[in-house]
C-alpha positions, 0 to 999 in steps of 0.5 A, a space after each residue: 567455517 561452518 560456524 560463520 556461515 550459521 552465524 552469517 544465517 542467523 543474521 540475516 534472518 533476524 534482519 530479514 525478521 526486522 524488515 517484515 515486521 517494520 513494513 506489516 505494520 505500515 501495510 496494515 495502515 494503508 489497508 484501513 485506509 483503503 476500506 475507509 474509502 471502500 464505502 460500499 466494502 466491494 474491495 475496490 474503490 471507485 472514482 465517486 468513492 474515490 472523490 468523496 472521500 478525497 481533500 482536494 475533490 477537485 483533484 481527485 480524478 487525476 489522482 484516481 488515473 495515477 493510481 488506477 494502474 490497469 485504468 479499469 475504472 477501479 482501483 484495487 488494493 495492490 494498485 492502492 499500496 503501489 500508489 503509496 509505496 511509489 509515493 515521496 515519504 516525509 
């Protein structure tokens, strides 16, 4: 019995490995992302940077409210991966 129970363990660390390594990769992604519309590196981002570096700048303030979670006028990075974690994936 206890060998199945170490091996039970042993399977669900590898998954649990497997998981954490598939989602850094796709964080760290989204973290550029984040800085490269950070223009001013403050680490947030605010409408203006928001909307300058948005494709559809007509937009961009509905989408901005969206993610702006606490409606703070900023948008953090947690409230940012929120966004995208929430978002429909092609």
């Amino acid at each position: 019995m206890k060998n199945n129970k170490t091996l039970a363990t042993a399977v669900a660390v590898t998954l649990l490995g497997s998981t954490l390594s598939y989602a850094a990769p796709r964080d760290d992604k989204i973290k550029i992302q984040f800085n490269s519309i950070d223009l001013d590196k403050s680490g947030s981002i605010t409408l203006e940077e928001f909307t300058f570096g948005s494709s559809t700048p007509n937009l961009a303030g509905g989408q901005f409210a969206k993610i702006d979670i606490d409606q703070d006028g900023l948008i953090l990075f947690d409230e940012f991966l929120a966004s995208k974690n929430r978002a429909p994936r092609k």
